[in-house]
C-alpha positions as CSV (number, residue, x, y, z in Angstrom):
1,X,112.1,39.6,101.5
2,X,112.3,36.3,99.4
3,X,115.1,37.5,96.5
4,X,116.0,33.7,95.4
5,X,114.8,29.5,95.9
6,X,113.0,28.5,99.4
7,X,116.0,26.2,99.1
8,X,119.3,27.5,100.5
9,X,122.5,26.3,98.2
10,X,125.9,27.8,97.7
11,X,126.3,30.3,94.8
12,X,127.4,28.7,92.2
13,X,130.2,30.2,90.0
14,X,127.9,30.3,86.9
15,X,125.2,31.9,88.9
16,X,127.7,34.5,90.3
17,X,129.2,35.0,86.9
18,X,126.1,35.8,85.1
19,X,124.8,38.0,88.4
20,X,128.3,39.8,88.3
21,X,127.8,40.9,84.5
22,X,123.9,42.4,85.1
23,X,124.2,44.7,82.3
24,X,122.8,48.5,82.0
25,X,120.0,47.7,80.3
26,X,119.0,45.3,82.5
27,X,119.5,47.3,85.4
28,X,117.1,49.9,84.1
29,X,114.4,47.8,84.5
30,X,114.5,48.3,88.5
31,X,113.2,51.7,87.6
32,X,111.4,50.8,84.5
33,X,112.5,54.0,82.5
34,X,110.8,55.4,79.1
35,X,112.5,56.4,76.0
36,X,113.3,60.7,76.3
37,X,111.8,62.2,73.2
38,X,112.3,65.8,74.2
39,X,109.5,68.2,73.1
40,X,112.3,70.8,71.9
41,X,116.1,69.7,71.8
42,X,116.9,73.8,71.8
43,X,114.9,74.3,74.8
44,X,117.2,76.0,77.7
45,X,116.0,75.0,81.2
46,X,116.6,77.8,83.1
47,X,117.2,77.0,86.7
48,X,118.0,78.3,90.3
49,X,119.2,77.9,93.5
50,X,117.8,78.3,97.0
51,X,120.2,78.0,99.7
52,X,124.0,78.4,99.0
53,X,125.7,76.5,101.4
54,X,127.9,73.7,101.0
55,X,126.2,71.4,99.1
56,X,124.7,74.6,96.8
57,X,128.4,74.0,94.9
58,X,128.0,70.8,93.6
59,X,124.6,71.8,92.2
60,X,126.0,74.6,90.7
61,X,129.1,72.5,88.9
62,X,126.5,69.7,88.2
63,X,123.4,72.0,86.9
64,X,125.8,74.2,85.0
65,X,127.5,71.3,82.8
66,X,124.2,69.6,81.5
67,X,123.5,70.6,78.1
68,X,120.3,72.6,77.9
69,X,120.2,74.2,81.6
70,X,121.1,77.4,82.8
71,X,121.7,78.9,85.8
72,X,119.7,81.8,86.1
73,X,119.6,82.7,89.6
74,X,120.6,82.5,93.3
75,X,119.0,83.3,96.4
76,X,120.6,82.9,100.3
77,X,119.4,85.0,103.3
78,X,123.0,85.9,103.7
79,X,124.7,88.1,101.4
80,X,128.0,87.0,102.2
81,X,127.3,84.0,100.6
82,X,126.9,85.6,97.0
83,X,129.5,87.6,96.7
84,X,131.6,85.6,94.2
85,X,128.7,84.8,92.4
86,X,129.3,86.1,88.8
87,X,127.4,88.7,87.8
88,X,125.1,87.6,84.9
89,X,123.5,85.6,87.7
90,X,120.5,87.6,89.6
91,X,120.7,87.1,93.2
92,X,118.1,87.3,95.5
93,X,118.0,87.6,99.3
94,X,113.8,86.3,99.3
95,X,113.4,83.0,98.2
96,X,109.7,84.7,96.7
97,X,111.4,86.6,94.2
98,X,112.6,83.7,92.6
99,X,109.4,81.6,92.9
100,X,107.6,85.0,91.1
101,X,109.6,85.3,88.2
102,X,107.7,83.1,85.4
103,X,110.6,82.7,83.1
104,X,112.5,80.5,86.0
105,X,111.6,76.8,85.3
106,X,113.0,75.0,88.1
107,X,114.6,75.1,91.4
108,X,117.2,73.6,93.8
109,X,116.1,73.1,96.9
110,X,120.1,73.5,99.3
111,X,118.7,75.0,102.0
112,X,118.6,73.6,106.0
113,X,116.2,70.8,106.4
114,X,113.5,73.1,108.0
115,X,112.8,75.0,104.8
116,X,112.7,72.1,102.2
117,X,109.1,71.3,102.4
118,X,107.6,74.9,102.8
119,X,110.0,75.7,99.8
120,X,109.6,72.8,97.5
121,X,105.7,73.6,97.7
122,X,105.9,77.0,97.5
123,X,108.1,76.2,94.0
124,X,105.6,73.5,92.8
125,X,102.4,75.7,93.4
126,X,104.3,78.7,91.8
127,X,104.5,76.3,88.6
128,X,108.3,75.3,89.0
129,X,109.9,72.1,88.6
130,X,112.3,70.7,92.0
131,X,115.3,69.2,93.0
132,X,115.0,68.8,96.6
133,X,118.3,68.1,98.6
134,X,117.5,65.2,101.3
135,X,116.0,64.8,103.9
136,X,112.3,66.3,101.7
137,X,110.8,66.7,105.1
138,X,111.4,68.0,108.4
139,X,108.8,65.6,110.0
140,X,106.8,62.3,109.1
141,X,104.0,64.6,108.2
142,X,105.9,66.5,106.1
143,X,106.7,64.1,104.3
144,X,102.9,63.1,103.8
145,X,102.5,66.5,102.7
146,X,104.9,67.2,99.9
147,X,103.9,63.5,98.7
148,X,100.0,65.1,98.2
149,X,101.3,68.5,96.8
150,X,103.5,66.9,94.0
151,X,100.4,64.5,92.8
152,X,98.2,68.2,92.9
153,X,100.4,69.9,90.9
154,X,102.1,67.4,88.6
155,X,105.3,69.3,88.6
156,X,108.7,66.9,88.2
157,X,110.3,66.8,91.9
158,X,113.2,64.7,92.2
159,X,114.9,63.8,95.8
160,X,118.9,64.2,96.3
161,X,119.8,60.3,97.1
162,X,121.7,60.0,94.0
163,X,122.5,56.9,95.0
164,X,119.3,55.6,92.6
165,X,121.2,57.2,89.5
166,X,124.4,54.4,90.2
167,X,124.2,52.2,87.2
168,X,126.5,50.0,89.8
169,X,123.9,50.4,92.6
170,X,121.0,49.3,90.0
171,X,122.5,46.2,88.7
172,X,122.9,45.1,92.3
173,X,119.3,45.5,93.3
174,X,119.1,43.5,90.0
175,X,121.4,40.7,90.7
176,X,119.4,40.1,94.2
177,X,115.9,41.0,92.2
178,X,116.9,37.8,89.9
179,X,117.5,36.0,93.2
180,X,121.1,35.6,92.6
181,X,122.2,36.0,96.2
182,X,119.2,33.9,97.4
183,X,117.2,34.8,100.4
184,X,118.4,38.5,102.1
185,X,116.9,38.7,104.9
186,X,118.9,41.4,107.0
187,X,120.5,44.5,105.4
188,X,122.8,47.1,107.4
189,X,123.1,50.5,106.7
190,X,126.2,51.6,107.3
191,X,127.3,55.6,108.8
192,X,130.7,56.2,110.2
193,X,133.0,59.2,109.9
194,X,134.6,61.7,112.5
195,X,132.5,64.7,112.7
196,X,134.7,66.8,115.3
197,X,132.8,68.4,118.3
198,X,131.3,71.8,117.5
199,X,132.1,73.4,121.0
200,X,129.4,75.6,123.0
201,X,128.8,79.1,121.1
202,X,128.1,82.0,122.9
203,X,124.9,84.0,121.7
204,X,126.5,87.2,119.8
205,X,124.3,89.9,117.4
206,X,123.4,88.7,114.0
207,X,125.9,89.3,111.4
208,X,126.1,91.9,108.8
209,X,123.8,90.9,105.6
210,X,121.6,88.4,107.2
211,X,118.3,87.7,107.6
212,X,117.9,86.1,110.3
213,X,113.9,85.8,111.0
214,X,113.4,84.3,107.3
215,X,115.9,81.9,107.9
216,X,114.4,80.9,111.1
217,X,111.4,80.3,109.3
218,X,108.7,78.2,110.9
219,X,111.1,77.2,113.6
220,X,111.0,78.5,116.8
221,X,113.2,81.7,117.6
222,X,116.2,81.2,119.3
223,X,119.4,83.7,119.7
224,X,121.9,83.7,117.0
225,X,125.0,81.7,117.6
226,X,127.6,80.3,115.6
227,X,126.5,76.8,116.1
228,X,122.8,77.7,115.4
229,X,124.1,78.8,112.2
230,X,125.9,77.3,108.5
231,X,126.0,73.6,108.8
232,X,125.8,73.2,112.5
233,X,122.3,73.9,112.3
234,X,122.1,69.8,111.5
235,X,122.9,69.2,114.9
236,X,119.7,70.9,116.5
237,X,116.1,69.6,115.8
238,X,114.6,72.8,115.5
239,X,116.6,72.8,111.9
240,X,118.0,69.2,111.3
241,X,117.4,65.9,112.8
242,X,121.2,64.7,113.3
243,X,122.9,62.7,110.8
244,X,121.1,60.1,109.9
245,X,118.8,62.4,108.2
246,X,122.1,64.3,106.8
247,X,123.6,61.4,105.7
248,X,122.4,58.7,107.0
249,X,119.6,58.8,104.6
250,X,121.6,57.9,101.9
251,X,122.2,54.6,103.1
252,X,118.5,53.8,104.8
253,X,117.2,54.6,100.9
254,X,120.0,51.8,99.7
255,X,118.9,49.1,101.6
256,X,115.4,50.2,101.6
257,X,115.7,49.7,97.9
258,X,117.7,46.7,98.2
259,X,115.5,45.2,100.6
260,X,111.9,46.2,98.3
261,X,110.5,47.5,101.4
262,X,108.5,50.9,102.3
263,X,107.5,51.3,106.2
264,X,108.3,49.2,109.0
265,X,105.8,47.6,111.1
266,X,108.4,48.4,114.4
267,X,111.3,50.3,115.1
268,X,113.6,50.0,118.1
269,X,116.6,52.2,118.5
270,X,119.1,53.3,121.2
271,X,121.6,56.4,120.9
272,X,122.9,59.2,122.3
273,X,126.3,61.3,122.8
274,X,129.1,59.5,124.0
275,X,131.4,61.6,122.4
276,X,130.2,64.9,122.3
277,X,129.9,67.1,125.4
278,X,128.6,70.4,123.6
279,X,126.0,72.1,121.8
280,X,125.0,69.0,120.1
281,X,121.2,68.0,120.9
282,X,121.6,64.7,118.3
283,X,122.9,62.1,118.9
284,X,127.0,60.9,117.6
285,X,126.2,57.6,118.6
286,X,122.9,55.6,117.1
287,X,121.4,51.8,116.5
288,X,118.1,51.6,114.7
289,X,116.3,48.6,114.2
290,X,113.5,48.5,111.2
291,X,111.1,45.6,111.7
292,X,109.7,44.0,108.4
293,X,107.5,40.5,107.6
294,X,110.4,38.9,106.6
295,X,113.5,41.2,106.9
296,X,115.6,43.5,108.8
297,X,117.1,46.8,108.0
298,X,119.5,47.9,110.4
299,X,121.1,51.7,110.6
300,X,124.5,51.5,112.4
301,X,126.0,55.4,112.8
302,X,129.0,56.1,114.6
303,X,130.7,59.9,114.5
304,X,133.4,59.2,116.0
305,X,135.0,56.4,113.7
306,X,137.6,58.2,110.8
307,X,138.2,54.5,109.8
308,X,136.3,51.8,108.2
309,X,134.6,49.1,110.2
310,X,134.8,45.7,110.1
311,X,136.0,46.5,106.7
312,X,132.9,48.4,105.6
313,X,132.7,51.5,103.6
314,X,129.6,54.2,104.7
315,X,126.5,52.5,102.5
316,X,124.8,49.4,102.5
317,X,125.3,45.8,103.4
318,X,122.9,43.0,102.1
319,X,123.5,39.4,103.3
320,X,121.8,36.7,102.0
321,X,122.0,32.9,101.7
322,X,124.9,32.7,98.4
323,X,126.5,35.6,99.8
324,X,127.3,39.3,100.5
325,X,126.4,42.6,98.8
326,X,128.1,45.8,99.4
327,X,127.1,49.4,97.8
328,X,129.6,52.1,99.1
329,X,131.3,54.8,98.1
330,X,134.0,52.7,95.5
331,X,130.6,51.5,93.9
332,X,128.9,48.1,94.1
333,X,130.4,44.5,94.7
334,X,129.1,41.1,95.6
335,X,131.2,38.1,97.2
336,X,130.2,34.7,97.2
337,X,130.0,32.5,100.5
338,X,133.5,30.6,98.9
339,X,135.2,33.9,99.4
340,X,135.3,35.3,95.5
341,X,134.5,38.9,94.7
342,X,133.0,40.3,91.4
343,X,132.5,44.4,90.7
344,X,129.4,45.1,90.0
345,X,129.8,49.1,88.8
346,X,130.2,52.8,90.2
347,X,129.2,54.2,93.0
348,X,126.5,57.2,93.5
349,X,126.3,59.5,90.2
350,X,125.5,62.8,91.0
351,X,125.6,63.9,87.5
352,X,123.5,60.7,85.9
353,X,121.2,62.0,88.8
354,X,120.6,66.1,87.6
355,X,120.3,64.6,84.0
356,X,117.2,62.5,85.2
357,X,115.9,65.4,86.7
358,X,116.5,68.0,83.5
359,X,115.4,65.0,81.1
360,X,112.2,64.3,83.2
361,X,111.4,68.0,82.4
362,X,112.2,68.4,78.8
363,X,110.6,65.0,77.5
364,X,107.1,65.5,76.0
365,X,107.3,61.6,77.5
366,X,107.1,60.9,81.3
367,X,109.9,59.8,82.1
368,X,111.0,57.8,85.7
369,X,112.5,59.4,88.0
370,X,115.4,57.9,89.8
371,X,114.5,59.2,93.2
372,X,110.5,60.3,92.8
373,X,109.2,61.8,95.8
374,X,107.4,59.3,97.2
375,X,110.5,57.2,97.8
376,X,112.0,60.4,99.3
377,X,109.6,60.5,101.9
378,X,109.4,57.6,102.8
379,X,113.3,56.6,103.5
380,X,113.2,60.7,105.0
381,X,110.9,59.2,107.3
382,X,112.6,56.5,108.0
383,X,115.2,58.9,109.6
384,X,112.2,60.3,111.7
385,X,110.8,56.8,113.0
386,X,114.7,56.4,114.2
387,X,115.0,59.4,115.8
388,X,111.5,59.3,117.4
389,X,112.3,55.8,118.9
390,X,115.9,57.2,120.3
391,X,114.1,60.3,122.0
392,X,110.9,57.9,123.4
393,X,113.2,55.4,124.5
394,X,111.3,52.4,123.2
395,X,109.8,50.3,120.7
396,X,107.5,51.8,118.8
397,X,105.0,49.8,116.7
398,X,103.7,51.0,113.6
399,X,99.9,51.2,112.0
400,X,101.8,51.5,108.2
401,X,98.5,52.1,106.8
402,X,97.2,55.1,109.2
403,X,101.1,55.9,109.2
404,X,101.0,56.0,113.3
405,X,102.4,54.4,116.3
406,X,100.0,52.5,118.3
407,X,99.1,53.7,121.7
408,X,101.8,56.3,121.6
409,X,100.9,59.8,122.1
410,X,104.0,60.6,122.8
411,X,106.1,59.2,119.6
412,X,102.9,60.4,117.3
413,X,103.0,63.6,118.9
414,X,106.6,64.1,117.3
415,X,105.4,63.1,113.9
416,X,104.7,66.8,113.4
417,X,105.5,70.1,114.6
418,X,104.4,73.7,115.1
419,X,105.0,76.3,112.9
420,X,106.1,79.6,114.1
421,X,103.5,82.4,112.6
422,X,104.0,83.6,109.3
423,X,105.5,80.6,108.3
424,X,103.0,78.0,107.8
425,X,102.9,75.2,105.4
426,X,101.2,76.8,102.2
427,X,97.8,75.4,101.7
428,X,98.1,73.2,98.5
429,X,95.3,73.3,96.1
């Protein structure tokens, strides 16, 4: 990616100065929003929740304090789970109930990574609007999927890397847009954080007030244990794929932004466990190397690390000629190649984030999404393409217009995956 002169020079202090003071407004133009004329200020939004896990709680903080949405309802296969829920809120062990009742307008999607496609266009055909927690897809093909459902029904789907929503985050990709730290041609995306060992479960009868089959789903069925189960479930690729999907993601989409860049045209990657020695099938340890014309984005994930590296918070690294870039979790700051550092704003904004998405379906006005589903898939994917080249154990070289490997049965053949009966993808249309 060419962000700046063919020439390479130092950054200059006025040059830094002026990149170092990018402005809102000028920010916005990364995503090129439109004025929000809403098509009626006293509409309510009234919105629910699929899946109440850990994450479910910030959605219901965050959903709960924008003006003009309501949460309505609740649904979790296990009953357990909505106990404390209060009771003006309806709660639902079927994710169908919800996606029948017309007066519900939107959904979030907080369920494991297995179900957020099937449900996200399950909610879209049934005429609701989605928030869909990251990664969208379970697979490449997934990914492809949900990208055609949302252009056949039209509905407003936004994708959980609130990272976009960082008015810090945006002014960076402006300051290296208006070519202030030159040429970047490598970016690093940074993952590193103890994750302790989860043990080996034995398989025990499934607990009171669960249903176990619908949370299965389309995956495979397996006897319940523990580690099969609430949040652990990442760690096995019937349900997740590791954490570079779980959070890891996060950081591919902010140098993937940074960077301007959709697929690869090669990805190389090594991994494995070399600190777990338990249920685990991902990997704790993971180098991913994404191949562009005139770039590099590299994903760097270590579980095992409860300190920063090389004096690197968890996010993204640009480098270019006039310097460094760096959006973590303290927000965005640039330093020039003399050694002086400039602030550039906040970090992620979860709450700028549900706005856009409430916004986008109140204005009588399209309005941009910060994080539209096409950009979802395709760093989602991006997660996939790394895993797929850890598990193959090689290069693989990408056809980005047929979105395949070349002469790999093997890595296309993980691109998808069998659903169990029952539980197919619903047909869109």
């Amino acid at each position: 990616m060419d962000t700046g002169n063919t020439q390479m020079k130092t950054l200059s202090r006025r040059d830094f100065v002026i990149g170092a003071t990018v402005t809102a407004a000028s920010a916005s133009m990364v995503t090129s929003s439109k004025p929000i004329i809403a098509e009626n200020k006293r509409r309510t939004i009234r919105h629910a929740i699929i899946g109440m896990g850990s994450r479910s709680r910030a959605h219901v903080q965050e959903f709960s304090a924008i003006p003009h949405c309501e949460i309505v309802a609740v649904c979790d296969v296990d009953s357990n789970r909505m106990a404390k829920v209060p009771a003006r809120i309806s709660k639902h062990a079927d994710y169908r109930e919800i996606l029948d009742d017309p007066a519900i307008d939107s959904v979030s999607i907080t369920t494991p990574d297995h179900w957020h496609t099937p449900l996200a266009a399950a909610a879209m055909k049934a005429g609701k609007h989605v928030y869909i927690e990251k990664p969208c897809s379970h697979t490449i093909a997934e990914g492809q999927y949900l990208e055609k459902a949302a252009r056949t029904y039209g509905k407003v789907i936004q994708h959980g890397t609130q990272g976009r929503s960082s008015e810090g985050y945006k002014a960076g990709v402006q300051f290296m847009r208006d070519g202030h730290l030159g040429k970047v041609h490598v970016a690093k995306a940074i993952n590193h954080q103890l994750r302790a060992p989860i043990g080996r479960a034995p398989e025990t009868d499934v607990p009171d007030g669960v249903d176990y089959d619908l949370w299965t789903g389309s995956a495979p069925k397996h006897p319940f244990t523990k580690n099969r189960w609430h949040y652990n479930w990442h760690w096995f690729w019937d349900y997740g794929a590791g954490d570079i999907a779980n959070d890891g993601v996060h950081h591919i989409d902010l140098a993937r932004w940074g960077l301007g860049v959709e697929y690869p045209n090669a990805v190389s990657a090594s991994g494995g466990q070399f600190f777990y020695d338990d249920d685990h099938e991902t990997p704790d340890t993971q180098l991913v190397t994404y191949e562009y014309e005139n770039c590099h984005l590299i994903y760097e994930m270590r579980l095992w690390t409860d300190y920063a590296l090389e004096g690197h918070d968890n996010g993204a690294v640009f480098y270019g000629e006039k310097g460094r870039l760096e959006m973590g979790r303290k927000g965005c700051t640039v330093t020039s190649k003399n050694g002086e550092t400039r602030n550039l704003g906040g970090p992620a904004d979860l709450t700028a984030h549900v706005e856009n998405f409430i916004d986008a379906i109140r204005s009588s006005e399209k309005v941009s999404l910060a994080a539209p589903i096409r950009e979802g898939s395709i760093s989602s994917s991006l997660c996939h393409l790394g895993n797929i080249a850890t598990r193959v154990g090689r290069k693989l070289t990408l056809d980005t217009t047929g979105l395949q490997c070349i002469q790999d049965d093997e890595a296309n053949a993980l691109f998808s995956k069998r659903y169990r009966a029952g539980y197919e993808l619903p047909k869109i249309g």
